[in-house]
Backbone as JSON, one array per atom type, in Angstrom:
{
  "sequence": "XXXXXXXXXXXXXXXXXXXXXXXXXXXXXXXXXXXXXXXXXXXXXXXXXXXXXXXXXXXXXXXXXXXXXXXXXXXXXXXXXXXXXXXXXXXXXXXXXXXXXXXXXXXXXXXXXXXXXXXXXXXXXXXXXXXXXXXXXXXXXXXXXXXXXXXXXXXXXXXXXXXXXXXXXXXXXXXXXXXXXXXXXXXXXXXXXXXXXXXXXXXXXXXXXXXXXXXXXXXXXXXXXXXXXXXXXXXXXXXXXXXXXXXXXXXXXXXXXXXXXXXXXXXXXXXXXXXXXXXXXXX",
  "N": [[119.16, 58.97, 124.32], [120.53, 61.28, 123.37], [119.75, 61.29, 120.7], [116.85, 62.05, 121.3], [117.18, 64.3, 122.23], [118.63, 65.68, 119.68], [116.32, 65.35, 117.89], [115.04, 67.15, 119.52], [116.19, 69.66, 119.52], [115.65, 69.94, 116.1], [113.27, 70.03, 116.19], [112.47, 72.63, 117.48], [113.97, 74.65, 116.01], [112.95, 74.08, 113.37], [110.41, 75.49, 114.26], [110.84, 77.82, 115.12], [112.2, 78.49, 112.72], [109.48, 78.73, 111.24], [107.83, 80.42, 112.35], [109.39, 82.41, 111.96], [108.86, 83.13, 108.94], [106.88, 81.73, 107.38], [104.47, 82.03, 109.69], [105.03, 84.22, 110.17], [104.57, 87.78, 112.54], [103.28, 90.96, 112.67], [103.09, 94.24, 113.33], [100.61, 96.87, 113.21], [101.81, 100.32, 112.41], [100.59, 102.62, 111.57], [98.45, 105.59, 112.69], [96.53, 107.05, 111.92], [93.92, 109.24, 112.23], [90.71, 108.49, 112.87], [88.29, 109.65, 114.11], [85.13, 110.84, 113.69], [84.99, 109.33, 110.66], [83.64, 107.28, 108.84], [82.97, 103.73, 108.26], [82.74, 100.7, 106.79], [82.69, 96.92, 107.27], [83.22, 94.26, 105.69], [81.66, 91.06, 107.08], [82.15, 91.62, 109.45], [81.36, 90.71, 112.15], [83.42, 88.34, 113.18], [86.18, 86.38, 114.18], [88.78, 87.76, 112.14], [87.84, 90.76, 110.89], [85.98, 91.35, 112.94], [87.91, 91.76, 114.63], [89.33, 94.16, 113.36], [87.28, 95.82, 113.45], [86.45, 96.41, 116.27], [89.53, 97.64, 116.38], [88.83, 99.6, 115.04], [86.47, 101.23, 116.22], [87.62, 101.47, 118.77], [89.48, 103.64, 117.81], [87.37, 105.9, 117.45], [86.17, 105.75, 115.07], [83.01, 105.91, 113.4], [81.05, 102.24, 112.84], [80.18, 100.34, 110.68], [79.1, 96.73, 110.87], [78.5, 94.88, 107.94], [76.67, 92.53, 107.59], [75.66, 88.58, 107.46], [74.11, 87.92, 109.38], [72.11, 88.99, 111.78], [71.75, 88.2, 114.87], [74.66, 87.01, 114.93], [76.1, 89.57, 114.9], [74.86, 91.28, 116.47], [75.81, 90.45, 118.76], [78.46, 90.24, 118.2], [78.94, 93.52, 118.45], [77.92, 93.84, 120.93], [80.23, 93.0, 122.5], [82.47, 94.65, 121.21], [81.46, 97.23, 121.86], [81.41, 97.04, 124.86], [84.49, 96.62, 125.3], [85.34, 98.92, 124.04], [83.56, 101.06, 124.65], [82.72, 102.81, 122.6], [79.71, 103.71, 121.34], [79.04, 104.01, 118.69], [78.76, 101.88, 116.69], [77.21, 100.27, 114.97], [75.03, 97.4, 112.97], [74.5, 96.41, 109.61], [72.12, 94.59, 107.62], [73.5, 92.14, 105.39], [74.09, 90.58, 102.42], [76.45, 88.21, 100.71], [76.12, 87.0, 98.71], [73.86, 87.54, 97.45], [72.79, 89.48, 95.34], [70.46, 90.78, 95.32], [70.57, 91.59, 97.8], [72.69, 92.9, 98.08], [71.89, 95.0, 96.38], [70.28, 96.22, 98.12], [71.44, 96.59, 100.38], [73.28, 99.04, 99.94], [71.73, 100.76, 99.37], [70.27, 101.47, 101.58], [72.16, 102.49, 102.33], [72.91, 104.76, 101.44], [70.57, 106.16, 102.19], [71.08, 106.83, 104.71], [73.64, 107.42, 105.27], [76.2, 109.79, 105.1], [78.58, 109.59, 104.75], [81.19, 107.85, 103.29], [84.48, 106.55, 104.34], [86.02, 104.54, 104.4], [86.35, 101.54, 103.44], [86.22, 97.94, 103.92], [87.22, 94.89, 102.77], [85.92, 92.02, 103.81], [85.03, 89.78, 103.99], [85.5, 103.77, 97.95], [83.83, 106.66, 99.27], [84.22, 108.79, 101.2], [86.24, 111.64, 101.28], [89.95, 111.4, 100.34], [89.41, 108.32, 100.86], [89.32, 105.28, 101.5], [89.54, 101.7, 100.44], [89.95, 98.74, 100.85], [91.15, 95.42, 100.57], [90.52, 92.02, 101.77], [92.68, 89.73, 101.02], [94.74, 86.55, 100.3], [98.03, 85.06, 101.17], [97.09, 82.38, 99.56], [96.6, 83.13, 96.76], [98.49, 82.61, 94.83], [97.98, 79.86, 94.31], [96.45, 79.25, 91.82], [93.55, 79.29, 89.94], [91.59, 81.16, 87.05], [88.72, 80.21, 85.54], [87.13, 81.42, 83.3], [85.11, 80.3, 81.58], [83.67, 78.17, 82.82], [82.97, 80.04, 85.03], [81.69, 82.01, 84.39], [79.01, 80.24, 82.95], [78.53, 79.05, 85.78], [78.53, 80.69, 87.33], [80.07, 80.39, 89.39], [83.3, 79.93, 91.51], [84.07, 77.38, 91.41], [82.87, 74.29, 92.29], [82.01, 71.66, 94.78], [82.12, 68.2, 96.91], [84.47, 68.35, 98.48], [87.49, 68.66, 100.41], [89.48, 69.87, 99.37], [88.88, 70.89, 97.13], [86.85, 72.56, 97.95], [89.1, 74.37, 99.0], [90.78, 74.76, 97.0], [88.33, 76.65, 95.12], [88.38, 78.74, 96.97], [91.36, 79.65, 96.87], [91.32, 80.43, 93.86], [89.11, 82.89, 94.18], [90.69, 84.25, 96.24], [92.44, 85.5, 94.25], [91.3, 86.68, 92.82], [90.33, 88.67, 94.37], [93.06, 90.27, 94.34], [93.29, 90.97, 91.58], [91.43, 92.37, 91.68], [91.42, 94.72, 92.59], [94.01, 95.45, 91.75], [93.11, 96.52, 88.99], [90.59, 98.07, 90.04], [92.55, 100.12, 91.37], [93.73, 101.3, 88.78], [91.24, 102.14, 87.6], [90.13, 104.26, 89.72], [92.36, 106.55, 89.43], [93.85, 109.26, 90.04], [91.83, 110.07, 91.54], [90.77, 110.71, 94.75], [90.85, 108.53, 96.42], [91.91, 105.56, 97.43], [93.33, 101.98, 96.75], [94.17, 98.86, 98.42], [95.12, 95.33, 98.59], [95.77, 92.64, 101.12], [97.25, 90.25, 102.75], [96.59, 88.75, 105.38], [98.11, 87.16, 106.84], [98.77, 83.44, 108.16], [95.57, 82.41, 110.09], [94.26, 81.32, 112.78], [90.8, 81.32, 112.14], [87.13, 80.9, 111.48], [87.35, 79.19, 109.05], [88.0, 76.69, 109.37], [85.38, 75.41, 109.77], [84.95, 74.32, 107.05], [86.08, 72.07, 106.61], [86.63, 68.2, 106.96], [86.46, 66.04, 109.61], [87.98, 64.49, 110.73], [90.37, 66.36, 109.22], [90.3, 68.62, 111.08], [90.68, 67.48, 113.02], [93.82, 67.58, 112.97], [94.19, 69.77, 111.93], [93.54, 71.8, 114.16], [95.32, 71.32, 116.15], [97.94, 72.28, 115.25], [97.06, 74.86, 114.09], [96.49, 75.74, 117.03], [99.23, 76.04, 117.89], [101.11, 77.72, 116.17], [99.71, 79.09, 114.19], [98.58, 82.81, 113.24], [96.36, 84.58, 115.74], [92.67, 86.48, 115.56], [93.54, 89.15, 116.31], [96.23, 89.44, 115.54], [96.03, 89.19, 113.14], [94.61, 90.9, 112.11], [96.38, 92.95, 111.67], [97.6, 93.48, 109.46], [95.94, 94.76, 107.93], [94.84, 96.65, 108.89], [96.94, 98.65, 108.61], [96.55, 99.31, 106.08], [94.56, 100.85, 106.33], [94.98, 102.48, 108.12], [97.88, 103.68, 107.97], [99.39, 106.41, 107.02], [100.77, 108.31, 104.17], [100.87, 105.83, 102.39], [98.94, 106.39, 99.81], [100.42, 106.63, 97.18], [101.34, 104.16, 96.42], [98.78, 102.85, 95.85], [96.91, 100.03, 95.24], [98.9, 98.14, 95.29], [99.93, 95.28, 96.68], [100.0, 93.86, 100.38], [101.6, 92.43, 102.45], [102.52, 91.72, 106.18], [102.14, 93.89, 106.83], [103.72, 95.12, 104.84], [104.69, 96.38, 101.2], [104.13, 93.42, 98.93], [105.56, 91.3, 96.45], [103.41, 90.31, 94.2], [102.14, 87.29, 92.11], [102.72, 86.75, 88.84], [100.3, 86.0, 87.39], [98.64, 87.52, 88.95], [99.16, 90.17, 88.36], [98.66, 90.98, 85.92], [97.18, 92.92, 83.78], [95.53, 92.65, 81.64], [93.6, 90.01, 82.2], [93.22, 91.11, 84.64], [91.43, 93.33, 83.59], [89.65, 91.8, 81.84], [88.62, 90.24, 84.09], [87.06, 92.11, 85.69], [85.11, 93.24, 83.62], [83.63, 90.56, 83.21], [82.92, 90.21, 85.58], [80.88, 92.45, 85.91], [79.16, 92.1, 84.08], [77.91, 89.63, 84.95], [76.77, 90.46, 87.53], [75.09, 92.2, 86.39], [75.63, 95.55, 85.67]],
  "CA": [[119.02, 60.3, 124.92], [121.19, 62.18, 122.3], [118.6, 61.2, 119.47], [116.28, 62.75, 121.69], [118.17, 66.16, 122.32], [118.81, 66.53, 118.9], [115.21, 65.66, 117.3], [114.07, 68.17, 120.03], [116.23, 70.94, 118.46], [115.2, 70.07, 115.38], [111.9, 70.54, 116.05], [112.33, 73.75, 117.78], [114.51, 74.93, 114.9], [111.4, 74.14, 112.88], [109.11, 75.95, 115.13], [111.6, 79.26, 114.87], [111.76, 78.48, 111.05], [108.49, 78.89, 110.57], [107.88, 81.4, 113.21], [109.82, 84.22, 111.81], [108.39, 82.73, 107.79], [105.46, 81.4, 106.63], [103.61, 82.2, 110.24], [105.16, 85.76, 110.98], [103.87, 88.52, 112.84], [103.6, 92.03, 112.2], [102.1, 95.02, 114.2], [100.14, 98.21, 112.91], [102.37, 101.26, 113.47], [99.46, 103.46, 111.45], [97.79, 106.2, 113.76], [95.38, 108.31, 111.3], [92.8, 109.87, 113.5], [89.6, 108.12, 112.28], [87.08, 110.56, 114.78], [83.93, 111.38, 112.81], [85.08, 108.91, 109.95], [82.42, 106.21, 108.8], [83.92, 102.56, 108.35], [82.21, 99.86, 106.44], [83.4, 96.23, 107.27], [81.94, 93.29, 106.08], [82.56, 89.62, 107.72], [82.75, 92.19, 110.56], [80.99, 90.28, 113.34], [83.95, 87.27, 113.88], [87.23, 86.82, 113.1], [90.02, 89.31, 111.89], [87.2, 91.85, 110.65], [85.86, 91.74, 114.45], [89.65, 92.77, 115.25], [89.46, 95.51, 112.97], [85.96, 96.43, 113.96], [87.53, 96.66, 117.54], [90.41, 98.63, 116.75], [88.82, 101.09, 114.45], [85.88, 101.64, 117.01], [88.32, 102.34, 119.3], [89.97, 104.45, 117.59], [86.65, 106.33, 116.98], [85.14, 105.57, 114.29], [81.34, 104.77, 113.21], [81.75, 101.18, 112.1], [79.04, 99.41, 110.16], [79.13, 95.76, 110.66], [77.95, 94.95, 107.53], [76.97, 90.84, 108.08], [74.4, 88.05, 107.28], [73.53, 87.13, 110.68], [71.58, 89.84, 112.6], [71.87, 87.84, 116.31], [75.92, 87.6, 115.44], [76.61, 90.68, 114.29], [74.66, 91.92, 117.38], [76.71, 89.94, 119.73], [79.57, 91.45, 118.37], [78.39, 94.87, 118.91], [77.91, 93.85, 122.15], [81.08, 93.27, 122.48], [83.01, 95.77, 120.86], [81.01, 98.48, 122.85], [81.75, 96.92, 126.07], [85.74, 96.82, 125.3], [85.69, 100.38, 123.58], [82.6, 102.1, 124.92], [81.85, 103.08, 122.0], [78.3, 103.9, 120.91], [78.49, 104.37, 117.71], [78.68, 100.89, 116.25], [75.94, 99.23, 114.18], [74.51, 96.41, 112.04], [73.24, 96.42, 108.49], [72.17, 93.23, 106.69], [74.07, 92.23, 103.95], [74.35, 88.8, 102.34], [76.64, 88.36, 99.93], [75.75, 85.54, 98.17], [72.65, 87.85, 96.8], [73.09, 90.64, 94.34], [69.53, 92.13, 95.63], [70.75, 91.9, 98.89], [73.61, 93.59, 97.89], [71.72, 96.22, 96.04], [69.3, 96.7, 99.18], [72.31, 97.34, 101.53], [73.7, 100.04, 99.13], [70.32, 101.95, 99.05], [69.56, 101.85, 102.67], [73.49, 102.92, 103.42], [73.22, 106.09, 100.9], [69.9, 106.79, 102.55], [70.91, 106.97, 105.79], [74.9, 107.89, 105.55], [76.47, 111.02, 104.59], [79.46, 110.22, 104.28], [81.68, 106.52, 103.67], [85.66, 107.05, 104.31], [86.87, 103.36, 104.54], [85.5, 100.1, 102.91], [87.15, 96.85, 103.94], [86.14, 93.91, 102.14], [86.95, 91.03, 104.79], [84.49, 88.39, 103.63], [84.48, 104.78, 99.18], [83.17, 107.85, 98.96], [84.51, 110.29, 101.28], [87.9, 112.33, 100.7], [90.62, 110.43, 100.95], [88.75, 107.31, 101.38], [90.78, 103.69, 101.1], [89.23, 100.33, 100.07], [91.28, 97.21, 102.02], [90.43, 94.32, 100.33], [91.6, 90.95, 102.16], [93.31, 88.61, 99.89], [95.42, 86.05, 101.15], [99.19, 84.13, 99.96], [96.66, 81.77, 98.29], [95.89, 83.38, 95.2], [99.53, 82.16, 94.16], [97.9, 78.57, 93.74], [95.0, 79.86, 91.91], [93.13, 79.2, 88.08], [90.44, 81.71, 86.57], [88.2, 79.6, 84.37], [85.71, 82.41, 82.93], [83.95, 79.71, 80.72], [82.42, 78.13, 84.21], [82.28, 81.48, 86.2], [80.21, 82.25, 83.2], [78.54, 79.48, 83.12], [78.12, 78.62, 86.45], [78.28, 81.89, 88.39], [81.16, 80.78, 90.86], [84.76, 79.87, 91.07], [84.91, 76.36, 91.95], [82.34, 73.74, 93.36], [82.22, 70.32, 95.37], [81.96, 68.64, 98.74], [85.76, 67.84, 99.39], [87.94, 70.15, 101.19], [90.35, 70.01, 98.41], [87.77, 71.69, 95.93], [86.96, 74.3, 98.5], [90.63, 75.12, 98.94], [90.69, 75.24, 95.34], [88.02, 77.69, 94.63], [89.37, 79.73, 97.76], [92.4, 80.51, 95.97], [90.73, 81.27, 92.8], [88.69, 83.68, 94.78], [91.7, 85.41, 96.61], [93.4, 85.69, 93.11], [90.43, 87.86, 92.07], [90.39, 89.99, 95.33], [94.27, 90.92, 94.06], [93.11, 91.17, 90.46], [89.96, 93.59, 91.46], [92.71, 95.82, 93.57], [94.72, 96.25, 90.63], [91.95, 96.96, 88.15], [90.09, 99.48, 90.83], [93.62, 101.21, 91.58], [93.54, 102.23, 87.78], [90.08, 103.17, 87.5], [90.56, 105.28, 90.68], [93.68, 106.66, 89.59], [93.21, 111.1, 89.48], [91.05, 110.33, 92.63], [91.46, 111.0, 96.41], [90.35, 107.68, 96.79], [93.16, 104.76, 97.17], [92.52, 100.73, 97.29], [94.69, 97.57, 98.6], [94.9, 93.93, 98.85], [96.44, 92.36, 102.32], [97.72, 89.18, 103.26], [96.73, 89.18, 106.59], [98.64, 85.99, 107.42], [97.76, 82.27, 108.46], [95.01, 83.22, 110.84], [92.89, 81.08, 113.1], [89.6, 81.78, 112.06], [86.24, 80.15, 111.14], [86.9, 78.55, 107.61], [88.24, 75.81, 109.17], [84.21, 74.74, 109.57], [84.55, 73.8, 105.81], [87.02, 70.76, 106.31], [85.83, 67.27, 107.09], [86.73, 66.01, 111.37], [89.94, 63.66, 110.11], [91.16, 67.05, 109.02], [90.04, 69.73, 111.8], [91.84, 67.01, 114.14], [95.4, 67.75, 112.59], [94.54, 71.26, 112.34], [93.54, 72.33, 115.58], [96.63, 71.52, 117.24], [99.0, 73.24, 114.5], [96.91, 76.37, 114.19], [96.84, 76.37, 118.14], [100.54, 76.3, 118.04], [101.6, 78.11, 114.85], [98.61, 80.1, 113.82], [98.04, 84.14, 114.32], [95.15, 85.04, 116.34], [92.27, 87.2, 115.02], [94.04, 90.82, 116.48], [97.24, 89.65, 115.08], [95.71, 88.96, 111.49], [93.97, 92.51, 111.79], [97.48, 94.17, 111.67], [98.15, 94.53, 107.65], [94.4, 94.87, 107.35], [94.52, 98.24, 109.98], [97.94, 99.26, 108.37], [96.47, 99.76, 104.86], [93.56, 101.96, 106.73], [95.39, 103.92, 108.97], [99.13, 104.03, 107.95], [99.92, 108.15, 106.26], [101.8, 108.23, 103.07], [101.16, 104.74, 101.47], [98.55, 106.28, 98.51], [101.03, 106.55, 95.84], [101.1, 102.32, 96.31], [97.61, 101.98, 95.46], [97.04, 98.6, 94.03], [99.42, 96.96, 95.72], [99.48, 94.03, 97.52], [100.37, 93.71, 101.44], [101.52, 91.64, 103.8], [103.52, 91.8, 107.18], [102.38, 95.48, 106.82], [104.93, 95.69, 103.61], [104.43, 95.8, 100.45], [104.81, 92.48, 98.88], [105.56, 90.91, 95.08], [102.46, 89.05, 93.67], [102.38, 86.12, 90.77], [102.67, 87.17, 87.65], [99.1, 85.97, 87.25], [97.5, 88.6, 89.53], [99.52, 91.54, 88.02], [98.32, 90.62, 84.41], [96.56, 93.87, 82.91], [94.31, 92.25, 80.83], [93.48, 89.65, 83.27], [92.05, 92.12, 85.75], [90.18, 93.73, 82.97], [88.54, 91.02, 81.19], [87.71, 89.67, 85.16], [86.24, 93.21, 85.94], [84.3, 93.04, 82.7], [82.8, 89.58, 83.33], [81.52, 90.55, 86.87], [79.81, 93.46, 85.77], [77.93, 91.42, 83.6], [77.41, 88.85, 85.94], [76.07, 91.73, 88.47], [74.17, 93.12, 85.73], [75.67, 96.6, 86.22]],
  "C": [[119.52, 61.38, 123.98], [120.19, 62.25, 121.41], [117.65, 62.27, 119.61], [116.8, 64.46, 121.48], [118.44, 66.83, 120.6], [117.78, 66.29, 118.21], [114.53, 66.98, 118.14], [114.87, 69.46, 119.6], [116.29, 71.05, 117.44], [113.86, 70.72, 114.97], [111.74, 71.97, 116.19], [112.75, 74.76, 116.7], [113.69, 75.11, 113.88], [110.29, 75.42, 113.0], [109.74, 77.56, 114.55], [111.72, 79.58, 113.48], [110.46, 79.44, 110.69], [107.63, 80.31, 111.46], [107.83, 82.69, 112.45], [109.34, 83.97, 110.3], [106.99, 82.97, 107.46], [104.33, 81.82, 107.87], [104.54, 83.71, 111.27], [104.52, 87.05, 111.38], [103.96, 89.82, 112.21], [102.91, 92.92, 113.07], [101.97, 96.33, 113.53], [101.17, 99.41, 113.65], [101.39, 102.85, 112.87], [98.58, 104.44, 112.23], [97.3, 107.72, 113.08], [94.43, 108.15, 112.22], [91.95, 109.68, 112.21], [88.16, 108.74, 113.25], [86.4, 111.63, 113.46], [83.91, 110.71, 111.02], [84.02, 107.58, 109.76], [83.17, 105.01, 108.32], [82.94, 101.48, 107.61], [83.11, 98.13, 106.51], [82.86, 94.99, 107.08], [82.52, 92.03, 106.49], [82.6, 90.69, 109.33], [82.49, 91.32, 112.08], [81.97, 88.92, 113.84], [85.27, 87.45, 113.26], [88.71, 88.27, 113.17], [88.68, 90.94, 111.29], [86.73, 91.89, 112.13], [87.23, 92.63, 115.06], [89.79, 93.97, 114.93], [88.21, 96.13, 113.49], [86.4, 97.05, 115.4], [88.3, 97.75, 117.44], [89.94, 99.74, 116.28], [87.78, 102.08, 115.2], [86.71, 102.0, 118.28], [89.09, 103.88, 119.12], [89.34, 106.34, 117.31], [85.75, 106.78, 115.87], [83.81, 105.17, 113.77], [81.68, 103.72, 111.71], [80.16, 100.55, 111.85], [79.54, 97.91, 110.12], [78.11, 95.25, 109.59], [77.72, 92.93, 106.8], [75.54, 90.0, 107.51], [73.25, 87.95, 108.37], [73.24, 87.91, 111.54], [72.29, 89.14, 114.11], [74.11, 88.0, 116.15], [76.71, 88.62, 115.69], [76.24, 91.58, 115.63], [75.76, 91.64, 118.6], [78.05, 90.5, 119.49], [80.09, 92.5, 118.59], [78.42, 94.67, 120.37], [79.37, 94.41, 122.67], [82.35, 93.86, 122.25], [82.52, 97.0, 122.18], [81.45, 97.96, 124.36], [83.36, 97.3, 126.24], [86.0, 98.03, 124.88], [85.21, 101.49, 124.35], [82.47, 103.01, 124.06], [80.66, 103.36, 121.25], [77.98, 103.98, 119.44], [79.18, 103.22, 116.57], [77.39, 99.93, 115.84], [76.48, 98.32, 113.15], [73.71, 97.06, 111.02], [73.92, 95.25, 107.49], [72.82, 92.99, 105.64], [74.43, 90.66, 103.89], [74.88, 88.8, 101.0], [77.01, 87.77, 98.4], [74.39, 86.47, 97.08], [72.63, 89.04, 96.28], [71.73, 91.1, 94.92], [69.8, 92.36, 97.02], [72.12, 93.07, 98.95], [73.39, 95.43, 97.78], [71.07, 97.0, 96.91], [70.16, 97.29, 100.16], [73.17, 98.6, 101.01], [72.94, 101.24, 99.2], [70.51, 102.21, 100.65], [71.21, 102.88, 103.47], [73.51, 104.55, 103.13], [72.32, 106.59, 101.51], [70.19, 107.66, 103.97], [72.4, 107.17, 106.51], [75.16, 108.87, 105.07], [77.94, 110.65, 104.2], [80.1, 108.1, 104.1], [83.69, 106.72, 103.48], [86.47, 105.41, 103.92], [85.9, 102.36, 104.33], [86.69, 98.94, 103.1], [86.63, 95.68, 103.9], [86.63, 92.46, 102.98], [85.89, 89.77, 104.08], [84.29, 88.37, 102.45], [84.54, 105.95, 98.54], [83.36, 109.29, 99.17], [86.17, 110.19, 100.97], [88.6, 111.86, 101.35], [90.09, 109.21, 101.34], [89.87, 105.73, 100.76], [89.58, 102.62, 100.78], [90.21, 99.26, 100.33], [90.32, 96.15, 101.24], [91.44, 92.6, 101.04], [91.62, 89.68, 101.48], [93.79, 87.64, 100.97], [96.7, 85.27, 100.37], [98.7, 83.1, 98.82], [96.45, 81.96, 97.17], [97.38, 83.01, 94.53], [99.18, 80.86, 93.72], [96.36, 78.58, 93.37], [94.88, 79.35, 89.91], [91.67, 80.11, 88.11], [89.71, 81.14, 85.43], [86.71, 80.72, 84.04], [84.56, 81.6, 82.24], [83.23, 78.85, 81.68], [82.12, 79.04, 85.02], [81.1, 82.13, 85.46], [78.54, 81.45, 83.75], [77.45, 79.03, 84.82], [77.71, 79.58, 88.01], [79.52, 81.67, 89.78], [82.41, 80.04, 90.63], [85.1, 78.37, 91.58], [83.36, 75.3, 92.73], [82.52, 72.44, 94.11], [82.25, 69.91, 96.7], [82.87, 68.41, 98.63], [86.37, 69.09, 99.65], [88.86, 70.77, 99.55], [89.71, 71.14, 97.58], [87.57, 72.73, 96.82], [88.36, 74.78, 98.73], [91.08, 75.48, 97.44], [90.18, 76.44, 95.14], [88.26, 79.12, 95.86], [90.17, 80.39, 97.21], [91.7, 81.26, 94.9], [89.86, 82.61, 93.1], [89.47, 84.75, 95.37], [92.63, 85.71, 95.57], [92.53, 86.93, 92.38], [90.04, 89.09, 92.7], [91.85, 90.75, 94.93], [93.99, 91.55, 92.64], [91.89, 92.57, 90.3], [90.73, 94.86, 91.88], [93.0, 96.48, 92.69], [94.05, 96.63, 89.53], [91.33, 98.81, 88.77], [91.35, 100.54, 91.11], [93.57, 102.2, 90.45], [92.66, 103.11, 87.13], [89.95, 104.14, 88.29], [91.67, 106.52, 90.58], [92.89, 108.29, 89.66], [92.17, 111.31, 90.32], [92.01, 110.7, 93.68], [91.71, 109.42, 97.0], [91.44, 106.14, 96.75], [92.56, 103.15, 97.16], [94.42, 100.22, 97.77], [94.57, 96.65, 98.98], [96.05, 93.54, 99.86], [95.78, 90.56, 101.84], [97.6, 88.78, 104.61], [97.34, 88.36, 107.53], [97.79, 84.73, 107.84], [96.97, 82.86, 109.65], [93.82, 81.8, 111.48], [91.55, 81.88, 112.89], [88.2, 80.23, 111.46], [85.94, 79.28, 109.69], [87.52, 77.12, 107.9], [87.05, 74.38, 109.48], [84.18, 73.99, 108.15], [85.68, 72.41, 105.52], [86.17, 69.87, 107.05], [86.8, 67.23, 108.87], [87.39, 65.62, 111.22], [90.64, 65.29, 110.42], [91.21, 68.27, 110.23], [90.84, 69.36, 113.2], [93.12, 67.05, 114.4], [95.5, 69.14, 112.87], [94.61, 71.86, 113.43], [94.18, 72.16, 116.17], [98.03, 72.32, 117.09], [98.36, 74.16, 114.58], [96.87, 76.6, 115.61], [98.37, 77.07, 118.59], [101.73, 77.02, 117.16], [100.66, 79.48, 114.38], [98.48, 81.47, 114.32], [96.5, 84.02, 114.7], [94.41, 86.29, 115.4], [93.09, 88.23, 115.08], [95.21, 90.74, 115.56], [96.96, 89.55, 113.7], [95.4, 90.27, 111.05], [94.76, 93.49, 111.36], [97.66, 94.86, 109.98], [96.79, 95.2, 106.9], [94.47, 96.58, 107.77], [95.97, 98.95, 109.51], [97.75, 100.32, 107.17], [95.87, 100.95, 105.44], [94.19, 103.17, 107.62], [97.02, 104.64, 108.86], [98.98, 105.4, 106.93], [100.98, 107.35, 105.25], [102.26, 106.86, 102.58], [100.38, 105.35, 100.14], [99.14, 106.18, 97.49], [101.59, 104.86, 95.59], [99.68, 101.74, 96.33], [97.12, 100.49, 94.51], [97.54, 97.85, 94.25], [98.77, 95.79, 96.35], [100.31, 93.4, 98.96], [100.52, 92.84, 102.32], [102.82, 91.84, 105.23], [103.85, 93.46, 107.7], [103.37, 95.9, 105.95], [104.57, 95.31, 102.49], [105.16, 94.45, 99.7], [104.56, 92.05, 96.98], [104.28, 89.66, 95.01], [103.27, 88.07, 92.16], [102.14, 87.19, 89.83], [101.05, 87.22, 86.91], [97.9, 87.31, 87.56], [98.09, 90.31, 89.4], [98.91, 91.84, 86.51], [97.37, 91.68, 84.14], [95.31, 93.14, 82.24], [93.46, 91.34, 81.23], [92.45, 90.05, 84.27], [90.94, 92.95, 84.76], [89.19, 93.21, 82.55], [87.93, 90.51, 82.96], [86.75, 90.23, 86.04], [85.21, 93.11, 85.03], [82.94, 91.75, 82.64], [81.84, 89.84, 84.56], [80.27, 91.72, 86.59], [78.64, 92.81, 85.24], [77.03, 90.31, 84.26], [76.01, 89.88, 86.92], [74.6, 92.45, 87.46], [74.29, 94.61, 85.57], [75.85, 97.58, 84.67]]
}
């Protein structure tokens, strides 16, 4: 019975560990008035970009869900407008897997927007405008091999999970690395960027593990894991918190700024990995 009693406040001890740690919360205390501001969000239709889609349409903003999947993206709309009642929430296609799809959702946005205040890259233009890009703690266990991104056009391939958790990181190492690149090219603008952490986060990438593994997970991220809204918080902090621009570039989490690797501060780094995409892109 003792054994008992004290593995069970071990565990709990554990639970509170990791609680206030590696799976801590945070809440938006940000409250810029986004009425008549235009919002671009892509990944928007599930997820922590749905959360932000949510809050920033509440808040009044016109929010472009900017998604692959017409029917989800609608369904999310649905839903947004029902919880906000806001009207002024749309879809436009974007797949981003396809540089002409890319370039097609660019054209049709300048045709038919006037203005873009907030870009948040989950999966600008006007004054004062921010760029949120969502990174995540992974890019600390991360490698940039340019002679296969070259080569092969992407950061990592294979079927095991391992290999996609691999090129994951390498991927959120280059959302911190594009941050700090764009901060300096931006700099003498209105225009600010940052990279968020938005915490462990139930969400949909845990489709890319095999059923062994989705059986372990799904009971720890039920019991450990933030929820989409709560992931949305450092995401909706960058966008709406007053008097962070002179921390452009950083890198956020818990709504604070936070110390990256040495890797993803590296100057030359972010330039040569800016340099390669362009060419990649063709730009």
């Amino acid at each position: 019975m003792v054994q008992l009693l004290i593995l069970a406040a071990v565990l709990l001890g554990v639970y509170v560990l990791l609680t206030k740690t590696l799976f801590k919360r945070s809440k938006c205390k940000g409250n810029a008035a986004m009425g008549g501001k235009t919002v671009i969000i892509t990944g928007g239709n599930t997820g922590i970009g749905k959360a932000t889609a949510l809050h920033l349409a509440r808040k009044g903003a016109r929010v472009i869900l900017a998604c692959r999947n017409r029917d989800k993206a609608q369904a999310a709309i649905a839903d947004i407008q029902q919880e906000t009642g806001s009207t002024d929430v749309l879809y436009m296609e974007l797949d981003l897997a396809s540089l002409k799809s890319i370039r097609c959702f660019a054209e049709t946005f300048l045709k038919t927007e006037s203005r873009l205040d907030l870009l948040i890259n989950n999966a600008g233009g006007g004054g004062g405008g921010r760029v949120v890009t969502v990174s995540s703690m992974a890019h600390r266990w991360k490698h940039i091999d340019f002679e296969a991104l070259a080569a092969n056009r992407d950061l990592g391939t294979g079927r095991y999970s391992w290999q996609f958790f691999q090129a994951y990181c390498n991927s959120k190492l280059c959302n911190v690395l594009f941050t700090h690149e764009l901060a300096k090219r931006l700099k003498g603008t209105s225009v600010t960027c940052y990279s968020v952490h938005p915490g462990i986060v139930r969400t949909e990438l845990s489709r890319h593990v095999s059923l062994w593994q989705r059986l372990f997970i799904e009971p720890v991220s039920r019991l450990l894991f933030l929820d989409p809204e709560a992931g949305a918080q450092t995401t909706l902090h960058c966008a709406l918190q007053e008097g962070i621009e002179p921390l452009s570039g950083c890198y956020f989490s818990c709504c604070e700024v936070q110390e990256v690797c040495a890797q993803a501060r590296d100057n030359a780094l972010a330039q040569k990995l800016w340099e390669v995409s362009e060419k990649l892109c063709k730009l």
